[in-house]
C-alpha positions as a Markdown table, in Angstrom:
| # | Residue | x | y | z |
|---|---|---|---|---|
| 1 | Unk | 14.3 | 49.3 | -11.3 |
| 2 | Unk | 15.0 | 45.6 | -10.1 |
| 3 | Unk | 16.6 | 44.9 | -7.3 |
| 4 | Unk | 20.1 | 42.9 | -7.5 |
| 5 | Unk | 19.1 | 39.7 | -5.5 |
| 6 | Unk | 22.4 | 39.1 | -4.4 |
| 7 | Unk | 21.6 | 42.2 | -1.3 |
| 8 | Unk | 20.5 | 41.1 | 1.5 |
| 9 | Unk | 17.9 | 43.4 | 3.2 |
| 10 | Unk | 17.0 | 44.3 | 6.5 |
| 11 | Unk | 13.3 | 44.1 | 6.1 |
| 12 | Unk | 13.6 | 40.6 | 4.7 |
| 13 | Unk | 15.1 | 39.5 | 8.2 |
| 14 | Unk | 11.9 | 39.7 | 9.0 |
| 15 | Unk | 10.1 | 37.5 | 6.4 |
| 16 | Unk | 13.5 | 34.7 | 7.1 |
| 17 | Unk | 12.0 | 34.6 | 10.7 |
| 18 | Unk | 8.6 | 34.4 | 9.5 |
| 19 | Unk | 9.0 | 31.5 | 7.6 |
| 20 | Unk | 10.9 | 29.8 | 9.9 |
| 21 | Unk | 8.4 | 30.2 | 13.1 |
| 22 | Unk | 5.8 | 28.6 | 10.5 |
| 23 | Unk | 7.7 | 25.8 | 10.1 |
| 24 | Unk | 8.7 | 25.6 | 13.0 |
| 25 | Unk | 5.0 | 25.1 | 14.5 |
| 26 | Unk | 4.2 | 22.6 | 11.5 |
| 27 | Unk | 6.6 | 20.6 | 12.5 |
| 28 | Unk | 6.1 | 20.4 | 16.3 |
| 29 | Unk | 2.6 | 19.7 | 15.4 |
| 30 | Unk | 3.1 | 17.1 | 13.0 |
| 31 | Unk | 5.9 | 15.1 | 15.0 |
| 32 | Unk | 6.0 | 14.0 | 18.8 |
| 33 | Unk | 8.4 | 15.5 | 21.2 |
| 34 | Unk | 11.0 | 14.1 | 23.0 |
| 35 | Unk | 11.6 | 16.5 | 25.4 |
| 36 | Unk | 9.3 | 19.5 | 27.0 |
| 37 | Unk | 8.6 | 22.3 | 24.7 |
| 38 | Unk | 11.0 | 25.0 | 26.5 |
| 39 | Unk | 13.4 | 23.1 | 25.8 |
| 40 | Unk | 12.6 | 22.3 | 22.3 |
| 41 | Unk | 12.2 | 25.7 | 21.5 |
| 42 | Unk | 15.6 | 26.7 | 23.4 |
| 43 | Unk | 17.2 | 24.1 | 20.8 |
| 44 | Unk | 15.8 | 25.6 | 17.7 |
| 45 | Unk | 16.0 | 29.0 | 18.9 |
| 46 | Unk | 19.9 | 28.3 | 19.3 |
| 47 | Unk | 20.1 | 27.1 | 15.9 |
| 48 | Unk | 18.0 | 30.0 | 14.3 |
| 49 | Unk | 20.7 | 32.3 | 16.3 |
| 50 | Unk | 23.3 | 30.5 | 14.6 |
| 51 | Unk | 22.4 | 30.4 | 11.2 |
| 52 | Unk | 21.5 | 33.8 | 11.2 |
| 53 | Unk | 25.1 | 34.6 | 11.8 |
| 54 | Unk | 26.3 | 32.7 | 9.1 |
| 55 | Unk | 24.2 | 34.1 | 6.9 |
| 56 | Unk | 24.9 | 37.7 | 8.6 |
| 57 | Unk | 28.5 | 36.6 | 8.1 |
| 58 | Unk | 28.0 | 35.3 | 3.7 |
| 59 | Unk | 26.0 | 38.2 | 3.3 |
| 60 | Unk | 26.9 | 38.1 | -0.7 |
| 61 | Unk | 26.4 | 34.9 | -1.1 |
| 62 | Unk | 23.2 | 34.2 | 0.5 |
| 63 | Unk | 19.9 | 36.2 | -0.1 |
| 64 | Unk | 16.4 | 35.9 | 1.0 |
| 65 | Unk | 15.5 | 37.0 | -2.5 |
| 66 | Unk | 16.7 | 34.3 | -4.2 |
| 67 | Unk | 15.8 | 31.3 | -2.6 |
| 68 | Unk | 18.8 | 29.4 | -2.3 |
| 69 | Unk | 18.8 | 30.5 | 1.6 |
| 70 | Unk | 16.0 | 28.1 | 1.9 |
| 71 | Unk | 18.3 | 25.1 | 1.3 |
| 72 | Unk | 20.1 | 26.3 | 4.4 |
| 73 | Unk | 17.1 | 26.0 | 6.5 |
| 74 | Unk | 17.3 | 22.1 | 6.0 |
| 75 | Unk | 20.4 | 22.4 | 8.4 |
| 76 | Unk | 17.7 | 22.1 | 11.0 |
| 77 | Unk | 17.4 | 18.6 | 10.5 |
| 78 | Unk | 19.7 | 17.5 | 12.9 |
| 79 | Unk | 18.1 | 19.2 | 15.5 |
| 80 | Unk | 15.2 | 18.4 | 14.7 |
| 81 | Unk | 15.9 | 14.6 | 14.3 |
| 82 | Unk | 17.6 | 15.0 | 18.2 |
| 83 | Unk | 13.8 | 16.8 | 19.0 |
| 84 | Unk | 11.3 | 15.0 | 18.0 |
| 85 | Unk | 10.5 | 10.7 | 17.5 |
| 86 | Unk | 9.9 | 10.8 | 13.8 |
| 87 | Unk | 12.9 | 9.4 | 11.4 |
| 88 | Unk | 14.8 | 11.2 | 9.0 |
| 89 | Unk | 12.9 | 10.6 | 6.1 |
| 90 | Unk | 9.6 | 11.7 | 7.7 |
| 91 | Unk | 10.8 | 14.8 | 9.3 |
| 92 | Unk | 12.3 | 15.3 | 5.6 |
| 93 | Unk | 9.2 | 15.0 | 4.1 |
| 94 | Unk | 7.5 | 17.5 | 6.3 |
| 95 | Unk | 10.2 | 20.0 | 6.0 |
| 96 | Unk | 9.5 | 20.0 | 2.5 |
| 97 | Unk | 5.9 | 20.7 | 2.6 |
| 98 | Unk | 7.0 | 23.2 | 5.4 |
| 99 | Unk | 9.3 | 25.3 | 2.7 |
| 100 | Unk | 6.5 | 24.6 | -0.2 |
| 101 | Unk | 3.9 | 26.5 | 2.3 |
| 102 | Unk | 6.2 | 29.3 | 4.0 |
| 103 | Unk | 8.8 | 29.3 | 0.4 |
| 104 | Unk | 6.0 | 29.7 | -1.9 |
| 105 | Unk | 4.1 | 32.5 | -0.3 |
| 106 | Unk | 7.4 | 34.5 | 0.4 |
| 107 | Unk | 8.0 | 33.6 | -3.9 |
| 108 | Unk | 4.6 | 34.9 | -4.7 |
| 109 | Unk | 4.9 | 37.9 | -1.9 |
| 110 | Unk | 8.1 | 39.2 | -4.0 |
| 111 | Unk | 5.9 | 38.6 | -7.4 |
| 112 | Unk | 3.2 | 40.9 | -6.5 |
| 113 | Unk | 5.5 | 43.7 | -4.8 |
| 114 | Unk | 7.7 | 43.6 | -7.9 |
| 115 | Unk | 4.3 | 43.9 | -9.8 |
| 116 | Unk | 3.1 | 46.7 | -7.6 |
| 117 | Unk | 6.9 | 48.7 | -6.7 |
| 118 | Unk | 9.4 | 49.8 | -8.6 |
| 119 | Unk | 11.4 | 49.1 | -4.8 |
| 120 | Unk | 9.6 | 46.0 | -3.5 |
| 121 | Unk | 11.6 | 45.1 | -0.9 |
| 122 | Unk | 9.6 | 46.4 | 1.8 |
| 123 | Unk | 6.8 | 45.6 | 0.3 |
| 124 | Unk | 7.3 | 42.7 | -0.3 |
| 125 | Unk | 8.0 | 42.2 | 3.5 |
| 126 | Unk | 4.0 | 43.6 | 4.1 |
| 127 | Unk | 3.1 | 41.4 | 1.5 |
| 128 | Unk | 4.7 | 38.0 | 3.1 |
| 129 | Unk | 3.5 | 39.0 | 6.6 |
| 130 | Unk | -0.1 | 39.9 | 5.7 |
| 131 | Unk | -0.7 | 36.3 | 3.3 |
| 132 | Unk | 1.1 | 34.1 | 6.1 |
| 133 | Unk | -1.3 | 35.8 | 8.5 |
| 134 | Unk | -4.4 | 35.3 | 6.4 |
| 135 | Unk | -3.6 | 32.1 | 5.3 |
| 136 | Unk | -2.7 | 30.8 | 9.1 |
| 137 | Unk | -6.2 | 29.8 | 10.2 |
| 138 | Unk | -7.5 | 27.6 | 7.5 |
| 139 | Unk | -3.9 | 26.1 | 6.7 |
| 140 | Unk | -3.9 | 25.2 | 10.3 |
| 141 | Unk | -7.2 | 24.4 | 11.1 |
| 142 | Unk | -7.9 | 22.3 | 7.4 |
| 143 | Unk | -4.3 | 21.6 | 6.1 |
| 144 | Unk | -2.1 | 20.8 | 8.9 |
| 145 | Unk | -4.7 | 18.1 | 10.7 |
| 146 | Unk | -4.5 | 16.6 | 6.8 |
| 147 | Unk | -1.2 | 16.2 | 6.3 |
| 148 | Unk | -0.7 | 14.7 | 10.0 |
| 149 | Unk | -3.9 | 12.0 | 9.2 |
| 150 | Unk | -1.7 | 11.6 | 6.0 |
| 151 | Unk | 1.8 | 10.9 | 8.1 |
| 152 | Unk | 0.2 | 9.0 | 10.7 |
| 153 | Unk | -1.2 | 6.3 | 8.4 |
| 154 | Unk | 1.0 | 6.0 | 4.9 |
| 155 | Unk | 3.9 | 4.3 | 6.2 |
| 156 | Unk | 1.5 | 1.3 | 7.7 |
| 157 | Unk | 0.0 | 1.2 | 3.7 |
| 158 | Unk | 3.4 | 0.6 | 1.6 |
| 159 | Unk | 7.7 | 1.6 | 2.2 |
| 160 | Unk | 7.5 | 2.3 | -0.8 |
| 161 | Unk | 4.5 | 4.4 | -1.1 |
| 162 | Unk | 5.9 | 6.3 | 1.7 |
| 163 | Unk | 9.3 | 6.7 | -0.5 |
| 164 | Unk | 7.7 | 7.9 | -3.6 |
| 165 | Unk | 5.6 | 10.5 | -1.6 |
| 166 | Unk | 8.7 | 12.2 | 0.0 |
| 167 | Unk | 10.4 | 12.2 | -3.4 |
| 168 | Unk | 7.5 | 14.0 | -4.9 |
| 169 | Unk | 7.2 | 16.4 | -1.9 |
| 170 | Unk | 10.5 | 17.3 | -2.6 |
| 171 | Unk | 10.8 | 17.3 | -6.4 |
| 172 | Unk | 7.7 | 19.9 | -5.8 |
| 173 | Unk | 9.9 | 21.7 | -3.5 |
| 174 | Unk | 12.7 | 22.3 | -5.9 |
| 175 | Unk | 10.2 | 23.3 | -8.4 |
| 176 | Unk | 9.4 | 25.7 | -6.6 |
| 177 | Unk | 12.8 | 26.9 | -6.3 |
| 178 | Unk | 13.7 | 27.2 | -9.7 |
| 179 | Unk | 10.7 | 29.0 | -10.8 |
| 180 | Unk | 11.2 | 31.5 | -8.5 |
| 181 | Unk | 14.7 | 32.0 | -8.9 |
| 182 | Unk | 14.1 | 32.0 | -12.8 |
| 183 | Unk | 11.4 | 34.9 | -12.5 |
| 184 | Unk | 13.5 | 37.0 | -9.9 |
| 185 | Unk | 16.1 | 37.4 | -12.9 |
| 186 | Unk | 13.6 | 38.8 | -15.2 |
| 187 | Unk | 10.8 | 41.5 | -15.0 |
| 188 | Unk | 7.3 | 40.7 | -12.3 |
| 189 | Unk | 4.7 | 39.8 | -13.9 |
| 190 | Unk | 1.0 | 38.8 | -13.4 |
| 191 | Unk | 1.7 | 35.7 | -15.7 |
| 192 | Unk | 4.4 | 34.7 | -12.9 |
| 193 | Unk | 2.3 | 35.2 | -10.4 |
| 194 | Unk | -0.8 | 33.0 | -12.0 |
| 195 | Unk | 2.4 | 30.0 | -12.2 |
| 196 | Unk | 3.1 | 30.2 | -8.6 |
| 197 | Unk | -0.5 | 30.1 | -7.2 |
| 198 | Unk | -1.2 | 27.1 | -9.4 |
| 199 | Unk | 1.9 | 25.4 | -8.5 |
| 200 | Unk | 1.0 | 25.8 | -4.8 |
| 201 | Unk | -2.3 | 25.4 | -5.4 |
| 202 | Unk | -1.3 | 22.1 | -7.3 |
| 203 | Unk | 0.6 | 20.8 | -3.8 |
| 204 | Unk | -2.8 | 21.3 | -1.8 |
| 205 | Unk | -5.2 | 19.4 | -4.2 |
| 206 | Unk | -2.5 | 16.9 | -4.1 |
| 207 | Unk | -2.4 | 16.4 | -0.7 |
| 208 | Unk | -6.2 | 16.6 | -0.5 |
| 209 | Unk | -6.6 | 13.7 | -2.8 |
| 210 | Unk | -3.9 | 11.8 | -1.2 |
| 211 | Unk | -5.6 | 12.4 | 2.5 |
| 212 | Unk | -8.8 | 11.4 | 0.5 |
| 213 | Unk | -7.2 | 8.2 | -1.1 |
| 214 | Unk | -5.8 | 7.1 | 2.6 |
| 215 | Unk | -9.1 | 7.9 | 4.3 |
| 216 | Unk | -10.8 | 6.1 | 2.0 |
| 217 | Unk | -7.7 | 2.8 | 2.5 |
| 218 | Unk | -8.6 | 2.8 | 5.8 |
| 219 | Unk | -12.1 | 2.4 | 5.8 |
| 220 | Unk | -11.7 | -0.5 | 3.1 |
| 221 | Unk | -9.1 | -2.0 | 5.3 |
| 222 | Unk | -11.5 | -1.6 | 8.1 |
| 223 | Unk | -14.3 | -3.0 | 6.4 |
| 224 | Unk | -12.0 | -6.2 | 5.0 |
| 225 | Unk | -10.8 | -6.6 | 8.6 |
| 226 | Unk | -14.7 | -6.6 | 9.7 |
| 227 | Unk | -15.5 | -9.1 | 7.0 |
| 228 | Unk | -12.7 | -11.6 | 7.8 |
| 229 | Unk | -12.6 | -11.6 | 11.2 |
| 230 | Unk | -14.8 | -12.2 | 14.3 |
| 231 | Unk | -15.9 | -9.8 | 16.4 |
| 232 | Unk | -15.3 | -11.3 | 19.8 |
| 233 | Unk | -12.7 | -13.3 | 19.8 |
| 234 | Unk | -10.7 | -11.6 | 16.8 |
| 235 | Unk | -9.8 | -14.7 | 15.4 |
| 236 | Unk | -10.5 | -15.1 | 11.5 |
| 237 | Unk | -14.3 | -16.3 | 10.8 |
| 238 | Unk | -15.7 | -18.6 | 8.5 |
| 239 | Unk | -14.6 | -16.4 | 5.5 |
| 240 | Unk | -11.1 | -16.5 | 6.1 |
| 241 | Unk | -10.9 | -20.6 | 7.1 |
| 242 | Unk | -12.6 | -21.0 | 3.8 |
| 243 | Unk | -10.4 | -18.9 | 1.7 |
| 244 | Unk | -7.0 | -20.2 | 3.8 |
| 245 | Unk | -8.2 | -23.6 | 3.1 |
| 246 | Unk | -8.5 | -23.4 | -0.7 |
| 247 | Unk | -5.5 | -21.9 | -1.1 |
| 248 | Unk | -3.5 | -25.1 | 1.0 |
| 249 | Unk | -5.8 | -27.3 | -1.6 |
| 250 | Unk | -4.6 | -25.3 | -4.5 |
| 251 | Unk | -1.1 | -25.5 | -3.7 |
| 252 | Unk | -1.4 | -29.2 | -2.8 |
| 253 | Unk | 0.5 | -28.5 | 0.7 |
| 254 | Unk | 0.3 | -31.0 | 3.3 |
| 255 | Unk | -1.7 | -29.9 | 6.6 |
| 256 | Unk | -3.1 | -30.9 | 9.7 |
| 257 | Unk | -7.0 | -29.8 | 10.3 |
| 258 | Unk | -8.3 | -29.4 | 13.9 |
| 259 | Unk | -11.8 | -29.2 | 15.0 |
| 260 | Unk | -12.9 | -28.2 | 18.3 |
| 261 | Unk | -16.4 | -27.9 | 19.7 |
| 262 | Unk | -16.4 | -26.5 | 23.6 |
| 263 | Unk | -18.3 | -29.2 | 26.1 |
| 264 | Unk | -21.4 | -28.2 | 28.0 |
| 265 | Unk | -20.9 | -24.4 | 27.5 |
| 266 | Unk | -24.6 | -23.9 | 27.2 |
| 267 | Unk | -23.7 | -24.9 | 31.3 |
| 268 | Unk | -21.7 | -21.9 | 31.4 |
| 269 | Unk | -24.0 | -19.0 | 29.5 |
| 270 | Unk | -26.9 | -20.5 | 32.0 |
| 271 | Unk | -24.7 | -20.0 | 35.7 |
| 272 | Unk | -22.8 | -17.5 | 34.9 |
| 273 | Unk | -24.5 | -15.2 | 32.1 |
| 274 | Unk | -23.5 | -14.6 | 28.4 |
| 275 | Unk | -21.5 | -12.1 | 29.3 |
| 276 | Unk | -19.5 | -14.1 | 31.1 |
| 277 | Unk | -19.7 | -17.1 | 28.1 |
| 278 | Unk | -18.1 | -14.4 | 25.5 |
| 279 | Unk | -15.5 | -14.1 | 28.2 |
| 280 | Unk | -14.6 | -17.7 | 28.4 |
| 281 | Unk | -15.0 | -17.9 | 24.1 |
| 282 | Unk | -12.2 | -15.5 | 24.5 |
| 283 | Unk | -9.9 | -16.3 | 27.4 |
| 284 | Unk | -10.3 | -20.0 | 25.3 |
| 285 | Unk | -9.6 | -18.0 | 21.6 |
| 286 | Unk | -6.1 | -16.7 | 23.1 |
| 287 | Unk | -5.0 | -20.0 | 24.8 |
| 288 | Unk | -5.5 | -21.8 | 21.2 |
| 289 | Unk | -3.4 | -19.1 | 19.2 |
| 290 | Unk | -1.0 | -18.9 | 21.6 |
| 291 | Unk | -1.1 | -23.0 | 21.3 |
| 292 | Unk | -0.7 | -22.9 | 17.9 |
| 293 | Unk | 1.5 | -19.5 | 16.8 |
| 294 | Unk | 4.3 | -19.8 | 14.0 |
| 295 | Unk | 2.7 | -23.3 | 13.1 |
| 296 | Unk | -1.1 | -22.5 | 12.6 |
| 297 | Unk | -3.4 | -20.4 | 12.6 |
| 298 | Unk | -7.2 | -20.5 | 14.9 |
| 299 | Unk | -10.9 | -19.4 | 13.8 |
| 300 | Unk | -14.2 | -19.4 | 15.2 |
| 301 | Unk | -16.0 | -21.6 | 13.1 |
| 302 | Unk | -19.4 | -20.6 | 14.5 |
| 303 | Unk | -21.1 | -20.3 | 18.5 |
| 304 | Unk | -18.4 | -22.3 | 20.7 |
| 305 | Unk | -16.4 | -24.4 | 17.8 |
| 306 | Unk | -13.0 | -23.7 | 17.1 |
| 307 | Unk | -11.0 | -24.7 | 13.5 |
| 308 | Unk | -7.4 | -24.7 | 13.2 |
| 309 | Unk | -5.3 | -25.6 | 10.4 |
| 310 | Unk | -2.0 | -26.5 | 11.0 |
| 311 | Unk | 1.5 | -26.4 | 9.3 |
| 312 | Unk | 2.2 | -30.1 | 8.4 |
| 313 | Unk | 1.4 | -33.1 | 11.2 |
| 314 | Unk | 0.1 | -31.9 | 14.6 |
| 315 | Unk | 1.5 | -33.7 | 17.4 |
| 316 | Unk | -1.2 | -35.3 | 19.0 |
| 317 | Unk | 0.5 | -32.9 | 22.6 |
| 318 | Unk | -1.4 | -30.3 | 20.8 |
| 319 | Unk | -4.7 | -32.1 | 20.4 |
| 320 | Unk | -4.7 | -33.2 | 24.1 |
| 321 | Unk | -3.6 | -29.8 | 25.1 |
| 322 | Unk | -7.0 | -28.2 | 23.1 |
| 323 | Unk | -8.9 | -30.8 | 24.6 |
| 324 | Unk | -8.3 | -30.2 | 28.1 |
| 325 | Unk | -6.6 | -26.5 | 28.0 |
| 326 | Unk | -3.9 | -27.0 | 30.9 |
| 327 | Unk | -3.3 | -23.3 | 30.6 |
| 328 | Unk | -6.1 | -21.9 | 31.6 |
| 329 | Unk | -5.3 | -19.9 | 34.7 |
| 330 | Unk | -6.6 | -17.8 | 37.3 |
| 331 | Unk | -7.6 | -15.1 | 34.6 |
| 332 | Unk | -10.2 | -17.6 | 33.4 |
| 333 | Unk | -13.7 | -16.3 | 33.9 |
| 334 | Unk | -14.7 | -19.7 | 35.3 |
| 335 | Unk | -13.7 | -23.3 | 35.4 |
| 336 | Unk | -13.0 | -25.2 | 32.1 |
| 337 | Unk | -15.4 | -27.8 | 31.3 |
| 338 | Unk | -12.8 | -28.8 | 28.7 |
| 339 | Unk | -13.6 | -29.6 | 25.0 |
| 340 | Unk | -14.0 | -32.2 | 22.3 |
| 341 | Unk | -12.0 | -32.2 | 19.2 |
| 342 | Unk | -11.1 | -34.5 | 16.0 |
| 343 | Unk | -7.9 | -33.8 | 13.7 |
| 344 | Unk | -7.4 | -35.2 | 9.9 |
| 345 | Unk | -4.1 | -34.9 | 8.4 |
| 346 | Unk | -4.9 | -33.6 | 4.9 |
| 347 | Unk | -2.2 | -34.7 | 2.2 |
| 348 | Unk | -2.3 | -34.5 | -1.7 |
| 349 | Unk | -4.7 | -35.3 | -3.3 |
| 350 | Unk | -6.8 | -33.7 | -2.0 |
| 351 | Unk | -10.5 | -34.1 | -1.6 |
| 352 | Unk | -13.0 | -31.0 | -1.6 |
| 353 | Unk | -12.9 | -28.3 | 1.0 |
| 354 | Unk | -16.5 | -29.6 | 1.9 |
| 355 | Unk | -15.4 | -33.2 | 2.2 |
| 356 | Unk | -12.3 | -32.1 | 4.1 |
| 357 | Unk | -14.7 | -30.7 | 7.3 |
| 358 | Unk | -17.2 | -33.1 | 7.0 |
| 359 | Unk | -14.7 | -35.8 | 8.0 |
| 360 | Unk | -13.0 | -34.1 | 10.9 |
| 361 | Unk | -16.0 | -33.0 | 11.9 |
| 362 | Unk | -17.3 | -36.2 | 12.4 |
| 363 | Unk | -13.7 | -37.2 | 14.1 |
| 364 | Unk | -14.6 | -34.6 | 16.7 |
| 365 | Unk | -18.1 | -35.8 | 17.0 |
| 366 | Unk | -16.1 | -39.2 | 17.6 |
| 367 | Unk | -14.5 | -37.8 | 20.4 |
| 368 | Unk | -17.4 | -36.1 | 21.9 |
| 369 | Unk | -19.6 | -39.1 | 21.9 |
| 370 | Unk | -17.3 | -41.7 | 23.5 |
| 371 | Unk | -16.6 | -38.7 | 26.6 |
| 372 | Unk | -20.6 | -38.8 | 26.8 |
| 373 | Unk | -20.1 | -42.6 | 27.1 |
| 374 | Unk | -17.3 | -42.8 | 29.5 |
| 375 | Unk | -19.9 | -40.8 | 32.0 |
| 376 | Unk | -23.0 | -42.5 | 31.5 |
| 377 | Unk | -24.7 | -44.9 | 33.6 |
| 378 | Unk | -23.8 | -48.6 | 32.6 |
């Protein structure tokens, strides 16, 4: 005979405070703690305490059996957001896939006791505490690393991406709770129990692929970073000038072009040692972003020049300032034998990219040559 779901059990105490130690340790693992762990377990224990007695208290209208409990468990959101650093919607999302791990076995638990009993609610009890037992070491040493890889990178990706993953999470999660109060009003069967372990099965592979398609983001974005960028100085390279500087042409925006070419540092690799020379590439890298940020952006065009293109007309203050770097400080790795550099206000039309850097090249060229005459012997 089938049990009326509205009782609440003894035994299934039990399989309540099995599910909600689970999720409990998901949770702390997946989230960063404010505050030492005896007291973040004194917190929680205190709520568990106190929702027990309200259930103890509703007994006919909440049950273990028939899943709507679980909807009660989501009261520990506020603790939980007092607990631990994550925001709502994250700590959300993981309590989902908290109640779709702990929820679904406890569903499928109660699917093979009915299959098995006549009287399943003990069994059922066995059943829940033997799966979540089995299933612990390879949920927590395969799954729950996963999901936290998954959680620690997604929100960087896309808001909205993030959005649409807890709505799934938890449009999974109510899925789960409808099937299984559907099958606990009619007869256990193995049918039932096939739908459950592909729906849960279903949340794992999805997860897997998601890890597997933000894995895979990261190494692209990685790789993209690598490709743009230089490796010293992390200014953008050659790659990223050229593609910033045929968009401006595209667009026809006006812009200021600035090329810089460090004096004598062939003088500083020889006395102090290239290891020193990377250092003063970039000590020099920082002190021209910083020169230039909200109106331009710097590169390393290649060995000790520097390009930056600039929003509208530079002031020449900007040009002197690149030229003989008044800010370099005591952090410098050694003296600044200052630097030569040309600028070329670039207005529509325009000419080609080429063209462009062949002229302000030679403007910096310009400047280099008449310093080389100001100190030669007349």
């Amino acid at each position: 005979n089938k049990e009326n779901p509205s009782n609440m059990f003894p035994p299934q105490f039990l399989s309540l405070i099995e599910m909600l130690v689970f999720n409990s340790i998901i949770c702390d693992r997946c989230c960063h703690r404010k505050y030492s762990l005896g007291k973040t377990i004194g917190i929680l224990g205190s709520v568990f305490v106190f929702l027990l007695a309200l259930v103890l208290l509703f007994r006919p209208v909440f049950s273990v059996g028939d899943g709507r409990l679980a909807f009660l468990g989501f009261a520990f959101l506020i603790p939980l957001r007092y607990l631990y650093k994550e925001n709502v919607l994250l700590l959300f999302t993981i309590m989902c896939t908290c109640w779709l791990y702990t929820f679904g076995i406890f569903a499928l638990s109660q699917q093979i006791a009915g299959v098995l009993s006549a009287n399943p609610v003990l069994l059922t009890v066995c059943i829940n505490s033997m799966l979540l037992l089995a299933s612990a070491y390879p949920f927590f040493k395969w799954f729950v690393p996963m999901y936290i890889f998954i959680f620690r990178n997604i929100p960087s990706f896309d808001t909205y991406r993030y959005k649409y993953l807890s709505l799934n999470i938890c449009f999974n999660f109510v899925l789960l709770l409808i099937l299984h109060n559907v099958f606990i009003r009619e007869e256990e069967s193995i049918l039932k129990i096939l739908t459950l372990i592909l729906l849960v099965t279903a949340n794992y592979l999805y997860y897997f692929i998601l890890y597997r398609i933000v894995q895979d983001t990261l190494k692209m974005d990685r790789l993209e970073y690598a490709a743009f960028h230089d490796p010293l100085t992390g200014l953008g390279n050659r790659s990223m000038l050229w593609e910033h500087l045929k968009q401006l042409l595209k667009e026809n925006q006006t812009f200021s072009l600035l090329f810089i070419d460090l004096d004598r540092f062939k003088e500083i690799n020889d006395k102090y040692g290239h290891l020193t020379g990377d250092w003063y590439l970039k000590h020099y890298a920082e002190i021209c972003s910083g020169l230039v940020r909200g109106k331009g952006q710097a590169y390393r065009f290649g060995g000790d020049e520097f390009l930056i293109i600039y929003q509208d007309t530079a002031p020449e203050a900007l040009l002197n300032q690149l030229r003989t770097c008044p800010k370099w400080g005591d952090d410098a790795p050694c003296p600044f034998n200052q630097a030569s550099a040309g600028m070329l206000l670039c207005r529509p039309p325009h000419q080609s990219a080429d063209r462009i850097l062949q002229q302000v090249d030679r403007f910096m060229y310009q400047n280099k040559q008449q310093k080389a005459n100001k100190i030669s012997p007349s």
